[in-house]
C-alpha positions as CSV (number, residue, x, y, z in Angstrom):
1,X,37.4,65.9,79.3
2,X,35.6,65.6,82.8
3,X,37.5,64.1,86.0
4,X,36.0,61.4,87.6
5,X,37.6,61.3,91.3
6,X,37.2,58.0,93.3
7,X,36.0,60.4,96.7
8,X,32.8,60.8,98.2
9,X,31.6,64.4,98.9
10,X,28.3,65.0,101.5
11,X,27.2,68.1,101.4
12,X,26.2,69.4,104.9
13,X,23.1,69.1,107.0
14,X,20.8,72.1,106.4
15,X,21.7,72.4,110.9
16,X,24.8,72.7,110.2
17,X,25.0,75.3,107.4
18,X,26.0,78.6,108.9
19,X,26.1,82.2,107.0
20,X,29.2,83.8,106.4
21,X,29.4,87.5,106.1
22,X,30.1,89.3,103.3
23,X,33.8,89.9,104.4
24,X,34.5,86.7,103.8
25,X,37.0,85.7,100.9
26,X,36.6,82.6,98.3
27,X,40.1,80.9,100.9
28,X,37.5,81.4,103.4
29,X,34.6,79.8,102.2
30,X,37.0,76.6,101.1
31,X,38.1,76.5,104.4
32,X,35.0,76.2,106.0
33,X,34.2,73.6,103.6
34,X,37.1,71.3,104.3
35,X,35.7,72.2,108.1
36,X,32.6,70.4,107.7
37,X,34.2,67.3,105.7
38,X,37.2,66.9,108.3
39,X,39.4,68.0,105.7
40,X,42.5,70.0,106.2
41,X,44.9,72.2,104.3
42,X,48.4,71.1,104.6
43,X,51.0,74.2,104.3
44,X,53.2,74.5,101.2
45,X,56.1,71.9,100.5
46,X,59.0,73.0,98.0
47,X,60.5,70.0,96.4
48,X,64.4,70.4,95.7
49,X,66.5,68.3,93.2
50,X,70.0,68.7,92.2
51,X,71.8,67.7,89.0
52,X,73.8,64.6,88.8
53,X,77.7,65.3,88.1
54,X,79.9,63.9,86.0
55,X,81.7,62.0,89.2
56,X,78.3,60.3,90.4
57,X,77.5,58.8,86.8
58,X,81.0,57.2,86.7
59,X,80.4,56.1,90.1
60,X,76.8,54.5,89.1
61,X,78.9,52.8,86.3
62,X,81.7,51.4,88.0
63,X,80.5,50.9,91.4
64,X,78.7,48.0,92.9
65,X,77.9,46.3,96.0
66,X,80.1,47.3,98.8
67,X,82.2,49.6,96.5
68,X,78.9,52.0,95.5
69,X,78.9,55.4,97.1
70,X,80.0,55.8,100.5
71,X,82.9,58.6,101.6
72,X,86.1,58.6,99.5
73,X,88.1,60.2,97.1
74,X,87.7,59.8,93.4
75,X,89.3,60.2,90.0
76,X,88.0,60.0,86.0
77,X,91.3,59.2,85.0
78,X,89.8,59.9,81.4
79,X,89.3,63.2,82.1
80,X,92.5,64.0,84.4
81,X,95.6,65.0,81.5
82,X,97.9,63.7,84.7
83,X,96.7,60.4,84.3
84,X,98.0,60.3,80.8
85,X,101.2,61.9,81.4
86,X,102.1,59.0,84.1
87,X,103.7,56.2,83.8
88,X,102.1,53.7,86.7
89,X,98.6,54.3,88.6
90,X,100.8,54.7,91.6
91,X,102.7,57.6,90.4
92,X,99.3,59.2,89.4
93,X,98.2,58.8,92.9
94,X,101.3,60.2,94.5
95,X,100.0,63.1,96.7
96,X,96.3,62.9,95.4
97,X,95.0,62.5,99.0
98,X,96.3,64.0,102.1
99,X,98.1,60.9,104.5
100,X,98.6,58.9,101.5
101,X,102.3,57.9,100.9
102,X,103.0,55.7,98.3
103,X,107.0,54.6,97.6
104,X,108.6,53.0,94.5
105,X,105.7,54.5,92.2
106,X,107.8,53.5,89.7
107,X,110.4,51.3,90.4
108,X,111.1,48.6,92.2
109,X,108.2,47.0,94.3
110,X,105.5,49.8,95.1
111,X,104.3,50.3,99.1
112,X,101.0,52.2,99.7
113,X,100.4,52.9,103.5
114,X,98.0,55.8,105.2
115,X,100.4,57.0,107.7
116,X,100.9,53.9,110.0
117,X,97.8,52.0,108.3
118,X,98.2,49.2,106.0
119,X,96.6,50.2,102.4
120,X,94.8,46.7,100.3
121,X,94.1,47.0,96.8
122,X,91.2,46.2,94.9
123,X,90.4,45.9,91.3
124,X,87.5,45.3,89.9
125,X,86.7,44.4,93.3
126,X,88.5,41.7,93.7
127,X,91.7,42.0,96.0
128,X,95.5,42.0,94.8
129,X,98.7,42.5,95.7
130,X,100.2,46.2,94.9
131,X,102.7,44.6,92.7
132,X,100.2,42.9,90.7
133,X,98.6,46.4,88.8
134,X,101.9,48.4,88.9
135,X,102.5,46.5,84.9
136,X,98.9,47.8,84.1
137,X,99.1,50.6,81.5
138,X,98.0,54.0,82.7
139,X,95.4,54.1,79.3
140,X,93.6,51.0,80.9
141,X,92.3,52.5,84.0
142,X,89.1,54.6,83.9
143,X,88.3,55.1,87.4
144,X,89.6,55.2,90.8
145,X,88.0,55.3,94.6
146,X,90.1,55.9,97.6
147,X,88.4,55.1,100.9
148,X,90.6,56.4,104.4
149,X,91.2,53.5,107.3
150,X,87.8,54.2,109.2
151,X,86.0,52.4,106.3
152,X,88.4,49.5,106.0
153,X,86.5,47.2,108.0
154,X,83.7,47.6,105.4
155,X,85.6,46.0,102.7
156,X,87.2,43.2,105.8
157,X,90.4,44.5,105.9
158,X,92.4,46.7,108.1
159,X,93.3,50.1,106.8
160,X,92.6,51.8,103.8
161,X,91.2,50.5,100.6
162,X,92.2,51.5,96.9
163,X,89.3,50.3,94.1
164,X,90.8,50.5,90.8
165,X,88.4,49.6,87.8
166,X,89.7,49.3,84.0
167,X,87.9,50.9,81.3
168,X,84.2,48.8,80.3
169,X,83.7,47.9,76.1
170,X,83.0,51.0,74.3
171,X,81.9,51.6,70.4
172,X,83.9,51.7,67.4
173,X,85.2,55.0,66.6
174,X,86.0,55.9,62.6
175,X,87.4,59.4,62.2
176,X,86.2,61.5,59.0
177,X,86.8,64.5,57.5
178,X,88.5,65.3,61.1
179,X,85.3,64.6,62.5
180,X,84.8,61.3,65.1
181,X,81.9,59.9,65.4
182,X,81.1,57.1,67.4
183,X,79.1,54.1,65.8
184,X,76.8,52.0,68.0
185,X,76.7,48.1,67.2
186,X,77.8,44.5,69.0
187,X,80.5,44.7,71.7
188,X,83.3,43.0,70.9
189,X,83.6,39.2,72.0
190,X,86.2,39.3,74.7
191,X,87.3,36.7,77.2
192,X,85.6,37.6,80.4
193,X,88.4,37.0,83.4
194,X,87.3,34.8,86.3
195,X,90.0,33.5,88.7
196,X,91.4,30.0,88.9
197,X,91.7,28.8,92.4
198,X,93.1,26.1,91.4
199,X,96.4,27.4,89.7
200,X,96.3,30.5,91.3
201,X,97.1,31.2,95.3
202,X,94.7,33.8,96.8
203,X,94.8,34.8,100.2
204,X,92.9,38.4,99.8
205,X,88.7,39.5,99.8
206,X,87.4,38.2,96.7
207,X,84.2,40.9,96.6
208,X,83.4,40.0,92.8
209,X,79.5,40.5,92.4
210,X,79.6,39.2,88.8
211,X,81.1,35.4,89.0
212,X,80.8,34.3,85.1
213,X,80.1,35.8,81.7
214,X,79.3,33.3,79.0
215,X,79.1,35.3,76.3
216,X,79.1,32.8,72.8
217,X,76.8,29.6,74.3
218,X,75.3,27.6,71.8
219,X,72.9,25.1,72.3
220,X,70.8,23.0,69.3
221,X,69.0,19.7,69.8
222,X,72.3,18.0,69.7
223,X,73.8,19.9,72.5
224,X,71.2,20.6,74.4
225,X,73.1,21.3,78.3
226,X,76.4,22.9,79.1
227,X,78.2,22.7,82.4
228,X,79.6,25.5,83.7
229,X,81.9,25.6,86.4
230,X,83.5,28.7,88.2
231,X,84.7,30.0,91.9
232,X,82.7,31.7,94.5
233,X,83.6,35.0,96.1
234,X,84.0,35.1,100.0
235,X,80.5,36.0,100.4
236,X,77.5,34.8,98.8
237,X,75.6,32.0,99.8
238,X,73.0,32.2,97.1
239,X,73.3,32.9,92.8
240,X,71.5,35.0,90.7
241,X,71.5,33.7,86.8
242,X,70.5,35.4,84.6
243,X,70.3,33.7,80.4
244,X,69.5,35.7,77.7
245,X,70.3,35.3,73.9
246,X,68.3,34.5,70.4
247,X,67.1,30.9,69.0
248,X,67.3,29.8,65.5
249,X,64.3,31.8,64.2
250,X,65.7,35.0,65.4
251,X,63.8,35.8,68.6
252,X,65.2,36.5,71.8
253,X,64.8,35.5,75.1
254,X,65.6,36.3,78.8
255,X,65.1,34.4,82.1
256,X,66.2,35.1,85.9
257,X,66.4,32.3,88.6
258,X,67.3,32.3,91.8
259,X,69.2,29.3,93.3
């Protein structure tokens, strides 16, 4: 197969054609070739990747918005044994970070400070009291970030900031002849949690980035609109919605707008 390349070569005027010596190398004759045509050659460039770990795919998971990347500490709880061999998320984080003091892991009402700096919890990113996720079982949590007080004001709060995410949907396991194997199909229907204002008093950052989850909508030509009402978080002024799903004759669909 012959190359075609979109660039336009002129070979020299016959004035301008000079005779190299015998001495001269191939390199040499190239170079006085790109000479003539203004062309340059550029010095070697070594390219350099690195592997993704383990932590930086969790974080890719979990992570979003103000929450993805930046400098903290973090945990896989589901690959830590000492996660399952505590009995609160605050006992598992008892000297995990150096200036983290935690008291009443698991009693009474829990305190999380970073020396003199006030600690705010977050989870899913969405801000609760520390009492609120000490009655979370430790085989519900999947991932934790711990950011120190210089990146507090980040998250618009004073201090240091805890990010706590429960584990996502996963697959149906069947076990086997001792063997598991893990069988891909529908995720489960589950109630997806969005905060009532109304019942509820909130006086914390609500950094949520995903505001509703309809999963089971059904429309036909009798019902052909739905209302849907939720709550905002303390930030965004505009919504993405995104509708995806299948019709009656089994094809699907998916549409984005921007309001």
């Amino acid at each position: 197969m012959i190359s075609k390349y979109p660039y336009s070569f002129s070979l020299p005027e016959a004035s301008e054609v000079q005779i190299v010596p015998d001495s001269g190398s191939k390199q040499h004759l190239l170079d006085y070739w790109h000479e003539l045509n203004g062309l340059r050659t550029l010095q070697e460039v070594t390219v350099k990747g690195r592997r993704i770990d383990d932590k930086d795919k969790i974080d890719e998971q979990f992570s979003t918005g103000l929450f993805k990347g930046g400098i903290s500490a973090n945990f896989d709880l589901t690959r830590d044994p000492r996660a399952q061999n505590s009995v609160t998320i605050y006992q598992y984080l008892q000297n995990k970070v150096g200036g983290l003091q935690i008291r009443n892991a698991v009693s009474g009402r829990p305190s999380v400070t970073w020396r003199d700096d006030n600690v705010s919890i977050f989870l899913n990113n969405i801000q609760v009291d520390a009492g609120d996720v000490k009655g979370i079982p430790m085989t519900e949590f999947e991932y934790v970030k711990i950011y120190d007080p210089a990146s507090g004001g980040m998250f618009g709060v004073q201090g240091g900031v805890i990010a706590l995410y429960t584990k996502k949907d996963g697959g149906y396991t069947s076990t086997s002849n001792n063997k598991t194997a893990t069988l891909s199909g529908y995720t489960q229907l589950r109630t997806f949690y969005s905060p009532d204002y109304a019942r509820i008093v909130h006086t914390g950052k609500d950094l949520r980035l995903t505001l509703l989850w309809v999963p089971n909508l059904i429309l036909d030509k009798q019902k052909q609109t739905q209302a849907i009402r939720f709550y905002n978080n303390d930030h965004s002024n505009r919504f993405k919605i995104v509708v995806s799903g299948i019709n009656a004759d089994g094809r699907l669909f998916y549409t984005v707008k921007y309001l």
